[in-house]
PDB file of N, CA, C, O and CB in Angstrom:
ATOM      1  N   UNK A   1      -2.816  14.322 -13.925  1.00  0.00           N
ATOM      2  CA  UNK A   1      -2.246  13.425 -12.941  1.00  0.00           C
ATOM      3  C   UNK A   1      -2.093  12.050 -13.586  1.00  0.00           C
ATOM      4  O   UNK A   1      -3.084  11.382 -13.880  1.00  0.00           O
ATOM      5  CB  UNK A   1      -3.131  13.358 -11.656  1.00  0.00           C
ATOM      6  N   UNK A   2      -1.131  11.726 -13.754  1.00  0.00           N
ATOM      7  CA  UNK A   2      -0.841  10.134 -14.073  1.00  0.00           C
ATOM      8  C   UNK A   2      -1.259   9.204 -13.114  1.00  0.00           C
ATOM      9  O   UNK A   2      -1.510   9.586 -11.971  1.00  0.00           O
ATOM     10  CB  UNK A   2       0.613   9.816 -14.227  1.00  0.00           C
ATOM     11  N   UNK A   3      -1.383   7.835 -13.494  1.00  0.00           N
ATOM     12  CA  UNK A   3      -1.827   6.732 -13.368  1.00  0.00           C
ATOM     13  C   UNK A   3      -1.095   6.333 -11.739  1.00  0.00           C
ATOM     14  O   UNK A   3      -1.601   6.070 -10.648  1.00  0.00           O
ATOM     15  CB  UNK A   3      -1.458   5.847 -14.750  1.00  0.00           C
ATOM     16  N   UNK A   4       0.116   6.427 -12.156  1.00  0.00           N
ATOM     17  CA  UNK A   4       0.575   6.184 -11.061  1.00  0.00           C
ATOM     18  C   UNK A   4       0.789   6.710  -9.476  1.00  0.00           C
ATOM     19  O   UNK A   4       1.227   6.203  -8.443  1.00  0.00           O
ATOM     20  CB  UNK A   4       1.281   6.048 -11.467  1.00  0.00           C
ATOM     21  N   UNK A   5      -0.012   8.585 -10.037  1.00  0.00           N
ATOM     22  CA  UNK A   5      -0.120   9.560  -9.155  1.00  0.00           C
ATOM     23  C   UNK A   5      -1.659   9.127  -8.439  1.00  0.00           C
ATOM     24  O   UNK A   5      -1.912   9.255  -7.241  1.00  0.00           O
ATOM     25  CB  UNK A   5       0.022  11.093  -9.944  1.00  0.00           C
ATOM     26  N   UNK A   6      -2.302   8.759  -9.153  1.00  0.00           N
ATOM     27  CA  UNK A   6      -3.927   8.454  -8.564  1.00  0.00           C
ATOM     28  C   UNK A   6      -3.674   6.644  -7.975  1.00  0.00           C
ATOM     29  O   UNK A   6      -4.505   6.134  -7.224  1.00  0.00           O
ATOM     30  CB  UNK A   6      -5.504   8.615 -10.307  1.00  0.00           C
ATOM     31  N   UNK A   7      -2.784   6.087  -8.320  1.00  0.00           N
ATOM     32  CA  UNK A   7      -3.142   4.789  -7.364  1.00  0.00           C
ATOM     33  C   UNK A   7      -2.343   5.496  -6.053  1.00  0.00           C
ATOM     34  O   UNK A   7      -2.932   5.079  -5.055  1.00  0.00           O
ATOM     35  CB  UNK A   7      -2.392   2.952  -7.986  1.00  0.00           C
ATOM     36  N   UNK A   8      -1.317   6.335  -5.674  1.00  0.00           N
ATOM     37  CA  UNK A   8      -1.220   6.719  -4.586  1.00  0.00           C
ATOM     38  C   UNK A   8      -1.954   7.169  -3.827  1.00  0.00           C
ATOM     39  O   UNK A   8      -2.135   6.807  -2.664  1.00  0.00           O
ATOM     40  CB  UNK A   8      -0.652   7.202  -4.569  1.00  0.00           C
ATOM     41  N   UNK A   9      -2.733   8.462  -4.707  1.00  0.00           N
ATOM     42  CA  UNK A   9      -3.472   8.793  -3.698  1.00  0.00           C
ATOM     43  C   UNK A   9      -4.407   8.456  -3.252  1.00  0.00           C
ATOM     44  O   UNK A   9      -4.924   8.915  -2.233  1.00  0.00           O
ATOM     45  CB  UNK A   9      -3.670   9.520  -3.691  1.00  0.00           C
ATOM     46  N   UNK A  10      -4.916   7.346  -4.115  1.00  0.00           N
ATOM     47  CA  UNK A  10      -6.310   6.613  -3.507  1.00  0.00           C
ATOM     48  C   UNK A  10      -5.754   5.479  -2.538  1.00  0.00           C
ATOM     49  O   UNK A  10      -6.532   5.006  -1.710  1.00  0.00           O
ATOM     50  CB  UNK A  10      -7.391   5.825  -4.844  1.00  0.00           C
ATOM     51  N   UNK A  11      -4.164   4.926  -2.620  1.00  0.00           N
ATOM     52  CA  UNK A  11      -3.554   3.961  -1.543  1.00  0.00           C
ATOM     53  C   UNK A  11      -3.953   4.547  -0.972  1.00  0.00           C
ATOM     54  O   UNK A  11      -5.120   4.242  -0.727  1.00  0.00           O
ATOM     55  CB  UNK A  11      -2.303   3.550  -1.225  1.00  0.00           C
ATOM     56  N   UNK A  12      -3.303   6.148  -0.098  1.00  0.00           N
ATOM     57  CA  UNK A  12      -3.474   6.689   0.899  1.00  0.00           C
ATOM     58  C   UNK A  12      -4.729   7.369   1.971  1.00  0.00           C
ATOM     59  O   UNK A  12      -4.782   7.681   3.160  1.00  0.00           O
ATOM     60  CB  UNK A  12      -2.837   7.251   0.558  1.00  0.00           C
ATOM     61  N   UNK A  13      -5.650   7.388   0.819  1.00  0.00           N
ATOM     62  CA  UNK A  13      -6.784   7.651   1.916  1.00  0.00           C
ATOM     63  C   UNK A  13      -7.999   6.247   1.531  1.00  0.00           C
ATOM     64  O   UNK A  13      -9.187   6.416   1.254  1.00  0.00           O
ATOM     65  CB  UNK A  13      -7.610   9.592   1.633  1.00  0.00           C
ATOM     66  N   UNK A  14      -7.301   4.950   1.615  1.00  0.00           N
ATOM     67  CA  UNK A  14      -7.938   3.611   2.361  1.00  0.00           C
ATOM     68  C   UNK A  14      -7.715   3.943   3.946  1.00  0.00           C
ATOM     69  O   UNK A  14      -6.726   4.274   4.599  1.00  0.00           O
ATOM     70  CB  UNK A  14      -7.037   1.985   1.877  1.00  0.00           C
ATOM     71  N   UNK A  15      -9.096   3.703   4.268  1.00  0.00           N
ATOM     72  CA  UNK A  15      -9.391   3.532   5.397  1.00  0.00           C
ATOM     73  C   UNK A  15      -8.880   2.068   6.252  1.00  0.00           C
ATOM     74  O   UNK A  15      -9.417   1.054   5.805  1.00  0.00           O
ATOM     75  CB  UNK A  15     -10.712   3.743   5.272  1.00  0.00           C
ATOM     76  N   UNK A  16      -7.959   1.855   7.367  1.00  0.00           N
ATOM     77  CA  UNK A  16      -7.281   0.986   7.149  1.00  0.00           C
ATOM     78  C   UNK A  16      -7.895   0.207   8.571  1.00  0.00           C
ATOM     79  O   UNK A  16      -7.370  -0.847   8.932  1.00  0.00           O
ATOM     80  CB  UNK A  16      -5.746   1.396   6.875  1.00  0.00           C
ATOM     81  N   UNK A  17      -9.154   0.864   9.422  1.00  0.00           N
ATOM     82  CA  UNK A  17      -9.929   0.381  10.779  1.00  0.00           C
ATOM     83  C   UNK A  17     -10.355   0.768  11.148  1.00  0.00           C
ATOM     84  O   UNK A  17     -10.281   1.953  10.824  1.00  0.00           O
ATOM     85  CB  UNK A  17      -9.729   0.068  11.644  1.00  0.00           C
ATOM     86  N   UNK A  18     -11.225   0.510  12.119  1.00  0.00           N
ATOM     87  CA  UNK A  18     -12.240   0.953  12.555  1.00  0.00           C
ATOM     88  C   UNK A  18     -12.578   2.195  12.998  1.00  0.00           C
ATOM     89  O   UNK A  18     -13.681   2.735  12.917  1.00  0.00           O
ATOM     90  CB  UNK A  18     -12.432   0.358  13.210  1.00  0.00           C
ATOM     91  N   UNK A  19     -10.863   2.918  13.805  1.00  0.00           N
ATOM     92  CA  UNK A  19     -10.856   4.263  14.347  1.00  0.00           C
ATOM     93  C   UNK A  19     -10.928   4.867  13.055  1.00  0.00           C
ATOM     94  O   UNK A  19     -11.001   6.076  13.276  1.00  0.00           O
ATOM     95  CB  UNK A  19      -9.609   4.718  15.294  1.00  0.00           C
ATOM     96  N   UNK A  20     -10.947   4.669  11.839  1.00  0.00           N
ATOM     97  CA  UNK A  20     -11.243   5.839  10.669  1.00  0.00           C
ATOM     98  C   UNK A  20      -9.512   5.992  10.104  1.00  0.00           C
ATOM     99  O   UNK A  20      -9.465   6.613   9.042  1.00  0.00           O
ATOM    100  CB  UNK A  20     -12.066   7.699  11.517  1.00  0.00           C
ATOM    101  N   UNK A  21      -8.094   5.530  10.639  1.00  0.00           N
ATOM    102  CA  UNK A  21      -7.419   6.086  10.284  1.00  0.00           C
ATOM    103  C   UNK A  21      -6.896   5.783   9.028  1.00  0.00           C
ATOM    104  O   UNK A  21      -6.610   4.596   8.875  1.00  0.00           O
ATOM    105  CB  UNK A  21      -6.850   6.179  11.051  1.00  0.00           C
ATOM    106  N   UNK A  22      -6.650   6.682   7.895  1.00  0.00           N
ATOM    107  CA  UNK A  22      -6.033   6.748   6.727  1.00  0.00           C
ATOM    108  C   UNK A  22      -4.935   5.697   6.768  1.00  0.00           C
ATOM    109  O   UNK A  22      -4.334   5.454   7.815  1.00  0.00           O
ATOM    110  CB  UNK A  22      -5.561   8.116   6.461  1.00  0.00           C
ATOM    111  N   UNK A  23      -4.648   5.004   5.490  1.00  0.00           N
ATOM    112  CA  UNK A  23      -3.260   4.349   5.082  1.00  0.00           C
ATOM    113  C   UNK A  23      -2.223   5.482   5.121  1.00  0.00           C
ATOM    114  O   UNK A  23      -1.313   5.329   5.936  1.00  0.00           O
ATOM    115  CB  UNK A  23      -3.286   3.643   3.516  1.00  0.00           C
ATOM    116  N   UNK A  24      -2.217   6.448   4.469  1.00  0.00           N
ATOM    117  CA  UNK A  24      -1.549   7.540   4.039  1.00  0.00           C
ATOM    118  C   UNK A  24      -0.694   8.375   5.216  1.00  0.00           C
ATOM    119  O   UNK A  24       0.422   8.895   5.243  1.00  0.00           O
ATOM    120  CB  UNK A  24      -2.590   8.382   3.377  1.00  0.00           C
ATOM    121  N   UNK A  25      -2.100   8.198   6.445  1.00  0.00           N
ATOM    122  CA  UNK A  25      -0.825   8.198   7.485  1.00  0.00           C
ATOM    123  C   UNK A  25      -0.131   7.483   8.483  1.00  0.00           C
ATOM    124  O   UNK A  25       0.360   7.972   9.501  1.00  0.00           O
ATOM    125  CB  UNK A  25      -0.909   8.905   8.066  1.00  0.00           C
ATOM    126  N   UNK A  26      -0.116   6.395   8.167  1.00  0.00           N
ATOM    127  CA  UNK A  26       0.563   5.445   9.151  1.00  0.00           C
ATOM    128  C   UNK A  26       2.275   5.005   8.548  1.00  0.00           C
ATOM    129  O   UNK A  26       3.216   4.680   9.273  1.00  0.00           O
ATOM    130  CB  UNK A  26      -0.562   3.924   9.264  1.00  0.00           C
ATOM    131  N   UNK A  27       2.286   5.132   6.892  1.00  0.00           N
ATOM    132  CA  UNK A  27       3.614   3.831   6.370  1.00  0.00           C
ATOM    133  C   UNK A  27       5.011   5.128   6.953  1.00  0.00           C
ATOM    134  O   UNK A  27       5.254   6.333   7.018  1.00  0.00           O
ATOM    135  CB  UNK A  27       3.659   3.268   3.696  1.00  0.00           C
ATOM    136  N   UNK A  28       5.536   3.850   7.237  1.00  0.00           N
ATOM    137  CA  UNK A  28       7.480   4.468   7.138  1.00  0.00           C
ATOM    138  C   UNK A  28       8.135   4.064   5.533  1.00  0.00           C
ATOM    139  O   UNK A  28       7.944   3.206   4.672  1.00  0.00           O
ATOM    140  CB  UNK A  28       8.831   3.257   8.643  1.00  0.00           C
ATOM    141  N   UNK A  29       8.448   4.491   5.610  1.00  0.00           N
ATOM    142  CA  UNK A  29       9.533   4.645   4.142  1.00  0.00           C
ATOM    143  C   UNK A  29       9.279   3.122   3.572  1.00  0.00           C
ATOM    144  O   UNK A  29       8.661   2.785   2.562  1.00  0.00           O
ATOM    145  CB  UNK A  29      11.640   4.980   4.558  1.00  0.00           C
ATOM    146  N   UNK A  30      10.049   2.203   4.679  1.00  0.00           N
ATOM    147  CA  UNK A  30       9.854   0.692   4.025  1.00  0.00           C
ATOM    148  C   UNK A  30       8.373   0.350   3.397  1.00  0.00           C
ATOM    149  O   UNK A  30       8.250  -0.187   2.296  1.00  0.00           O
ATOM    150  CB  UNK A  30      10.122  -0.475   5.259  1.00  0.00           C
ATOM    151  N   UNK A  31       7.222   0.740   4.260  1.00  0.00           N
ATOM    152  CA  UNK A  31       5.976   0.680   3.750  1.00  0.00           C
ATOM    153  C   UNK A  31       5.669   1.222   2.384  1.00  0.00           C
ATOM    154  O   UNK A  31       4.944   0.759   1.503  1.00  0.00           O
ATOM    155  CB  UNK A  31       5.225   1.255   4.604  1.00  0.00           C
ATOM    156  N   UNK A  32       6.564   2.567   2.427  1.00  0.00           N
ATOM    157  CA  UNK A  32       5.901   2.981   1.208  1.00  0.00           C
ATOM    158  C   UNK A  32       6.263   2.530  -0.284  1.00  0.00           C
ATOM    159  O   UNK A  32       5.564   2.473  -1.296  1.00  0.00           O
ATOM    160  CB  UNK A  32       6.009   4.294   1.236  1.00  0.00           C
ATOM    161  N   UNK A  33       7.886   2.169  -0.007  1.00  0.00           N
ATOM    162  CA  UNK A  33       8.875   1.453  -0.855  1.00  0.00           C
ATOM    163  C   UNK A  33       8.152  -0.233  -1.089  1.00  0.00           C
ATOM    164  O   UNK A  33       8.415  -0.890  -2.097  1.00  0.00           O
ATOM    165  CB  UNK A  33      10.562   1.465   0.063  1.00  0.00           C
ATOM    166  N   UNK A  34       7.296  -0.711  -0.060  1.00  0.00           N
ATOM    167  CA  UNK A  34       6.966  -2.004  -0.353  1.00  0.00           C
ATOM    168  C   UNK A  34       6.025  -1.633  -1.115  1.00  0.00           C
ATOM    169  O   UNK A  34       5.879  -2.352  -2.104  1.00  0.00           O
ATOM    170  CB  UNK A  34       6.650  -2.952   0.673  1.00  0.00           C
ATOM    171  N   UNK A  35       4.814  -0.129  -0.943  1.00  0.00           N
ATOM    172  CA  UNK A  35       3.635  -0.694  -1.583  1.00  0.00           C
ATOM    173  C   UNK A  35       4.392  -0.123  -3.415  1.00  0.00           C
ATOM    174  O   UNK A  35       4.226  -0.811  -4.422  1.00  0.00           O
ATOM    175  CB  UNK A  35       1.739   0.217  -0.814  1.00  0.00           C
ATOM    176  N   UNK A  36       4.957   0.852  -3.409  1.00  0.00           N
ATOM    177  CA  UNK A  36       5.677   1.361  -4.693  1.00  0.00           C
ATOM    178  C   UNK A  36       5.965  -0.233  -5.577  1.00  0.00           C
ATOM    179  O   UNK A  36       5.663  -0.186  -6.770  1.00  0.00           O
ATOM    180  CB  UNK A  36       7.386   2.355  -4.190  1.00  0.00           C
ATOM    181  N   UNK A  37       6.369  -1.229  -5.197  1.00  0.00           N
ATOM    182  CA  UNK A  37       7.125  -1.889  -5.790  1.00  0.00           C
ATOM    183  C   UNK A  37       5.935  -3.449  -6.178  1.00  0.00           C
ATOM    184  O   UNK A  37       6.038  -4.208  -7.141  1.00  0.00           O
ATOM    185  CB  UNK A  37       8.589  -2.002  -4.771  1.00  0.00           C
ATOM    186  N   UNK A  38       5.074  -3.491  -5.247  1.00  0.00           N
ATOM    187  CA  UNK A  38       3.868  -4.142  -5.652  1.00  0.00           C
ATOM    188  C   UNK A  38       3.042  -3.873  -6.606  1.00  0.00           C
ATOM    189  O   UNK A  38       2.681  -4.730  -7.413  1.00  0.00           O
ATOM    190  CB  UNK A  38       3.204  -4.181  -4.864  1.00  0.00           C
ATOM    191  N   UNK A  39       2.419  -1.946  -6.637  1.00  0.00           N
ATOM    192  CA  UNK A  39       2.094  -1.261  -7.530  1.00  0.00           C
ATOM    193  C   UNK A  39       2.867  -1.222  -8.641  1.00  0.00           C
ATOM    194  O   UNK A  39       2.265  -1.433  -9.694  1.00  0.00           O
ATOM    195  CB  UNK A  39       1.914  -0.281  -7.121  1.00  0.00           C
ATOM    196  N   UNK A  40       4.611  -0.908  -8.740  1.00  0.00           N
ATOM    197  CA  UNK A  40       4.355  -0.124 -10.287  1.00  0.00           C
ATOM    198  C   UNK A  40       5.790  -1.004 -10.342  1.00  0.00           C
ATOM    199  O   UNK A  40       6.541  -0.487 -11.169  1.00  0.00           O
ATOM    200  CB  UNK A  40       4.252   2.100 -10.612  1.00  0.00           C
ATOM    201  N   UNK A  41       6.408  -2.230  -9.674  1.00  0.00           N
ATOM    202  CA  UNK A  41       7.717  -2.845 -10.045  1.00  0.00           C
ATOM    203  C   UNK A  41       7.813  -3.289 -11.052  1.00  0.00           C
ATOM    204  O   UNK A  41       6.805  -3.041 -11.713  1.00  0.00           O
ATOM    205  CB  UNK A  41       8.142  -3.702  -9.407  1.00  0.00           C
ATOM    206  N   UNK A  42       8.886  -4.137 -11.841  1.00  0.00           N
ATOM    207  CA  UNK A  42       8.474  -4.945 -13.220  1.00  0.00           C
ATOM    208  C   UNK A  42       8.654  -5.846 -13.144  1.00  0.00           C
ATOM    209  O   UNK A  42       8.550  -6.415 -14.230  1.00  0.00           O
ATOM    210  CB  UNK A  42       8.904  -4.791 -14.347  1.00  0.00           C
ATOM    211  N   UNK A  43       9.054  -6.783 -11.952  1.00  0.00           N
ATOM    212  CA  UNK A  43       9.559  -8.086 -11.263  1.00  0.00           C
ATOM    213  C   UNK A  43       7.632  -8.391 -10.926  1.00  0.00           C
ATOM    214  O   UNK A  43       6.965  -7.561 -10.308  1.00  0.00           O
ATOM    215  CB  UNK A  43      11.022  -7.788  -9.500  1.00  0.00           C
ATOM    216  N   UNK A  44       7.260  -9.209 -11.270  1.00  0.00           N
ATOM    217  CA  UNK A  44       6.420  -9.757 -10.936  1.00  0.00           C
ATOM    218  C   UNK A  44       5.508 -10.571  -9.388  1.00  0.00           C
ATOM    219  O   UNK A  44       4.335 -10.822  -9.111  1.00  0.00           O
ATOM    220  CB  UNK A  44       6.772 -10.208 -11.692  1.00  0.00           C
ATOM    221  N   UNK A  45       6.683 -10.724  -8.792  1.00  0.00           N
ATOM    222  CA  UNK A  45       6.305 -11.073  -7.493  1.00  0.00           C
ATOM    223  C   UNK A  45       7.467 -10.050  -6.550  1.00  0.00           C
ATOM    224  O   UNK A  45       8.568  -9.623  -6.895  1.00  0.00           O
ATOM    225  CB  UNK A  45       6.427 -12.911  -7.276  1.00  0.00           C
ATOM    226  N   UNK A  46       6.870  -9.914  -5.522  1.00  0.00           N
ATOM    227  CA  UNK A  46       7.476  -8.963  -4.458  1.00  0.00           C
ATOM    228  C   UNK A  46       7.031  -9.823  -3.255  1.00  0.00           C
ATOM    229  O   UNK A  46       5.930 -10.284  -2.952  1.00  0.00           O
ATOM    230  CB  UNK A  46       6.862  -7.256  -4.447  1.00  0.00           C
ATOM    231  N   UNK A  47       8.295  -9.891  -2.646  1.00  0.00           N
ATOM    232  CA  UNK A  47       8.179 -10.681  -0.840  1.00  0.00           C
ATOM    233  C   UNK A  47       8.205  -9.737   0.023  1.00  0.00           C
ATOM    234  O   UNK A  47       9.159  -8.960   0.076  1.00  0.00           O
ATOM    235  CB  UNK A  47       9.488 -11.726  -0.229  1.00  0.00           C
ATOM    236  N   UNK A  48       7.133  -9.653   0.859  1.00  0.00           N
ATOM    237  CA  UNK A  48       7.581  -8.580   2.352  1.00  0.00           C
ATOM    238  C   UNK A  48       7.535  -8.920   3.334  1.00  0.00           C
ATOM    239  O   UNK A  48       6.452  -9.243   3.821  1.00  0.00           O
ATOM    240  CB  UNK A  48       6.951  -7.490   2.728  1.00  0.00           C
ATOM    241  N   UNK A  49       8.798  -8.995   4.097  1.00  0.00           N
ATOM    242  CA  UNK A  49       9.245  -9.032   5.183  1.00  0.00           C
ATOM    243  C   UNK A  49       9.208  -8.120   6.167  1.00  0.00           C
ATOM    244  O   UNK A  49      10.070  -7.254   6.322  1.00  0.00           O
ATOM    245  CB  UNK A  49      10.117  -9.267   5.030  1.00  0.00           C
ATOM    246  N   UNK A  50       8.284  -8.262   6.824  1.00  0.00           N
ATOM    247  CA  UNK A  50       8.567  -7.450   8.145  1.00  0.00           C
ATOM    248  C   UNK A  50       8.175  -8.350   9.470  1.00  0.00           C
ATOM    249  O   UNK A  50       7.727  -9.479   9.267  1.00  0.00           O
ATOM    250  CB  UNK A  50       7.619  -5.980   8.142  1.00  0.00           C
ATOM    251  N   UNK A  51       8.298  -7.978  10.532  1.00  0.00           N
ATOM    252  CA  UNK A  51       8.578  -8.569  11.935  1.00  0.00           C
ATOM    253  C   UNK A  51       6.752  -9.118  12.268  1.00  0.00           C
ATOM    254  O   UNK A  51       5.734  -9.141  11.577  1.00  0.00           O
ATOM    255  CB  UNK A  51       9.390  -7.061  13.271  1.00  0.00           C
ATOM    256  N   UNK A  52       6.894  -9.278  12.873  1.00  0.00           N
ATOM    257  CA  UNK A  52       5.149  -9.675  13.701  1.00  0.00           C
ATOM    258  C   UNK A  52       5.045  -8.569  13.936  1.00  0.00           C
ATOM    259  O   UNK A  52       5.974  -7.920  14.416  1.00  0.00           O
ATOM    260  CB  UNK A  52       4.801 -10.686  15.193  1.00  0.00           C
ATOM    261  N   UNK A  53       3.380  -7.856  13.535  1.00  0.00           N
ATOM    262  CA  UNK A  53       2.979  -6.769  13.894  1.00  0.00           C
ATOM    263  C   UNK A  53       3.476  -5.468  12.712  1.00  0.00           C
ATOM    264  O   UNK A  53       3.082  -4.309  12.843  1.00  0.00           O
ATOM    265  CB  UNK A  53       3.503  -6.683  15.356  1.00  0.00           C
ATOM    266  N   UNK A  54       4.250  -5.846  11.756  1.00  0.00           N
ATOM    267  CA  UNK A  54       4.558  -4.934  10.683  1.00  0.00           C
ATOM    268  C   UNK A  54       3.355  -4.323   9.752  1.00  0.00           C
ATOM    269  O   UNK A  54       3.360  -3.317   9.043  1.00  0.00           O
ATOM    270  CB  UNK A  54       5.495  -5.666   9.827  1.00  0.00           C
ATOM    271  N   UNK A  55       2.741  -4.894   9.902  1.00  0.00           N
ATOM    272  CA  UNK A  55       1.667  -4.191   8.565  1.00  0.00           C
ATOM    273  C   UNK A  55       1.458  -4.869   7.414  1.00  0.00           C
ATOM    274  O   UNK A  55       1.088  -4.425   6.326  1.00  0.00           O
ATOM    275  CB  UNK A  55       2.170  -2.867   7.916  1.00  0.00           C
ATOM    276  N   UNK A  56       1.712  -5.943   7.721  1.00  0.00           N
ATOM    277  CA  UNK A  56       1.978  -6.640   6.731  1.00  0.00           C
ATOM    278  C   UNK A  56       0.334  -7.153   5.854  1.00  0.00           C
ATOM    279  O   UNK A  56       0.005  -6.976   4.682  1.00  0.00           O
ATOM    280  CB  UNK A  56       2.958  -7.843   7.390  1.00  0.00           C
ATOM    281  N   UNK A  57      -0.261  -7.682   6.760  1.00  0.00           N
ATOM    282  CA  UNK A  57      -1.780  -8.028   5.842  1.00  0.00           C
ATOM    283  C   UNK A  57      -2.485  -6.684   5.657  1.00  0.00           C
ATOM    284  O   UNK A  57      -2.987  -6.359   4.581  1.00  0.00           O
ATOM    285  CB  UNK A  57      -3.018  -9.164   6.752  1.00  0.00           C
ATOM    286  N   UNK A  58      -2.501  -5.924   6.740  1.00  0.00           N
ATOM    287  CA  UNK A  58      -2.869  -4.592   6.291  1.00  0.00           C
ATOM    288  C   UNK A  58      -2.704  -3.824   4.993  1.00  0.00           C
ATOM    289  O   UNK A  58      -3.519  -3.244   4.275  1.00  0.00           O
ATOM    290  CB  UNK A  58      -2.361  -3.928   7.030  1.00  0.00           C
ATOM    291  N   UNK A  59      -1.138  -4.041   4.905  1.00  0.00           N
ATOM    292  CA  UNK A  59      -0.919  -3.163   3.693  1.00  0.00           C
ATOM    293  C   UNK A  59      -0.754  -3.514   2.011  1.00  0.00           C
ATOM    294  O   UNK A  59      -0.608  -2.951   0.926  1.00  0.00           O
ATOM    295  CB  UNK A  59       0.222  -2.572   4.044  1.00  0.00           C
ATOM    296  N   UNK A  60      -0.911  -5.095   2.735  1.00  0.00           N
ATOM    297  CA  UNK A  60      -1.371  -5.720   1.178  1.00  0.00           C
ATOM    298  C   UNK A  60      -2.490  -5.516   0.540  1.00  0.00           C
ATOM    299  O   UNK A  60      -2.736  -5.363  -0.657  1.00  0.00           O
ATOM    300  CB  UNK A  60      -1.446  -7.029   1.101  1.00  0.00           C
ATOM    301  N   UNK A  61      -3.420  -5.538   1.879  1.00  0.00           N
ATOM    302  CA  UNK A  61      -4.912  -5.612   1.912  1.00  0.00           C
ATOM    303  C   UNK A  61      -5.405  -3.945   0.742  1.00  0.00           C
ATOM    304  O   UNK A  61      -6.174  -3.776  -0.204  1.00  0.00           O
ATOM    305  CB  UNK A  61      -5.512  -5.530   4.035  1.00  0.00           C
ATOM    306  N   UNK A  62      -4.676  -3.263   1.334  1.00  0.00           N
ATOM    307  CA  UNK A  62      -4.666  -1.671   0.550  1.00  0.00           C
ATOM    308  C   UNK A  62      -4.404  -1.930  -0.504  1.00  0.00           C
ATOM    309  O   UNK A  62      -5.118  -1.926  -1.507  1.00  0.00           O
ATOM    310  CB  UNK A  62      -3.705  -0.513   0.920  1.00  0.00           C
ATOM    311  N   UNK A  63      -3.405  -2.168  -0.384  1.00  0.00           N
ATOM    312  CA  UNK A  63      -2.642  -2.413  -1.845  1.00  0.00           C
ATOM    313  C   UNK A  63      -3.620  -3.107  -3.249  1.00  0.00           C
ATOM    314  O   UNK A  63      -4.213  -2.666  -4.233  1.00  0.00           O
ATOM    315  CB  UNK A  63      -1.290  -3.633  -1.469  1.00  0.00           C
ATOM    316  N   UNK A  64      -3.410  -4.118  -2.768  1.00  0.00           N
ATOM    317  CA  UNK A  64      -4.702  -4.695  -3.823  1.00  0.00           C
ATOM    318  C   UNK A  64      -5.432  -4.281  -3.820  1.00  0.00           C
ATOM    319  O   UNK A  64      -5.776  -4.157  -4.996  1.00  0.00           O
ATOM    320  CB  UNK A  64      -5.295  -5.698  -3.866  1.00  0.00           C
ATOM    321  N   UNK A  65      -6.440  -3.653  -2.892  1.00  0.00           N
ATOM    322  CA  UNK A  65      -7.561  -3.106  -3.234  1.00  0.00           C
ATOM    323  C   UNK A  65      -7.763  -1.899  -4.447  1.00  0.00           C
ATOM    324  O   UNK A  65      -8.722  -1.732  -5.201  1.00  0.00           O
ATOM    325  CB  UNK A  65      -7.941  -2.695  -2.048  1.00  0.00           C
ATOM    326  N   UNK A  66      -6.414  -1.088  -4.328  1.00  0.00           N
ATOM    327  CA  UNK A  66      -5.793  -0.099  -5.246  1.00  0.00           C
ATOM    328  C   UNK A  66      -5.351  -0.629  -6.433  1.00  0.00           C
ATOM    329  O   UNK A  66      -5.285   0.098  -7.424  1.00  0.00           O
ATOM    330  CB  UNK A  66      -4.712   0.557  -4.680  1.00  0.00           C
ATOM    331  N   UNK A  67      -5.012  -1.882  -6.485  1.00  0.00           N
ATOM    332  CA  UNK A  67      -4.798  -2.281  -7.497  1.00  0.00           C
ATOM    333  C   UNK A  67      -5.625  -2.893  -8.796  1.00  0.00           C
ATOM    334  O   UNK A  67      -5.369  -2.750  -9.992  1.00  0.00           O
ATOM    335  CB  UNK A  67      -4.171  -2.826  -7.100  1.00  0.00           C
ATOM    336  N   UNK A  68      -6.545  -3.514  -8.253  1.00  0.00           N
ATOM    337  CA  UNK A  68      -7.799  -3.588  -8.669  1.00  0.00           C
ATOM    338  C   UNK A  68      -8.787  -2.630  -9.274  1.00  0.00           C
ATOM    339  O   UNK A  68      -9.398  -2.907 -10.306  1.00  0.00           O
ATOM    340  CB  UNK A  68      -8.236  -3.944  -7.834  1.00  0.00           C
ATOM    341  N   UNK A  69      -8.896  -1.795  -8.791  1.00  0.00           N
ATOM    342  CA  UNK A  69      -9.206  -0.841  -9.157  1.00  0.00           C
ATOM    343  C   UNK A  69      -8.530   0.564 -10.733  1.00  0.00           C
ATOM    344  O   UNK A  69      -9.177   1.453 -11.285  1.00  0.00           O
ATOM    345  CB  UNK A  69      -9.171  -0.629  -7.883  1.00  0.00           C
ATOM    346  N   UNK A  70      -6.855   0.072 -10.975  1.00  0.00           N
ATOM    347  CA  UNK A  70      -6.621   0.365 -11.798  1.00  0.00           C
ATOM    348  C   UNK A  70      -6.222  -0.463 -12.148  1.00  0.00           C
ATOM    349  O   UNK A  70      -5.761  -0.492 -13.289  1.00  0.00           O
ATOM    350  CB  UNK A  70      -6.247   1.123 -11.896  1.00  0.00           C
TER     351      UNK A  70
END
């Protein structure tokens, strides 16, 4: 499994609150395309836009944590 196969799957089972639920199952496409491009882009900074209530600190919060880690 490559590098880039294990920061997914460890994105996806962050625990993302209190009810226990997985990252892995909550993102829509845009989510997953935002965290793809934080993780493995070659542009150095990435902006995400989404509405109030998007997921937005949440899924940074994952993100880095995954990132850190590799």
């Amino acid at each position: 499994m490559s590098v880039e196969q294990r920061a997914v799957a460890t994105l996806g089972s962050v625990v993302v609150d209190d009810s226990g639920r997985l990252w892995g199952n909550l993102p829509t496409e845009q989510h997953k395309a935002d965290a793809e491009a934080v993780l493995f882009g070659n542009e150095r900074q990435h902006f995400v836009t989404r509405p109030r209530g998007g997921s937005k600190t949440t899924d940074l919060a994952a993100i880095m944590a995954v990132a850190l880690t590799f």
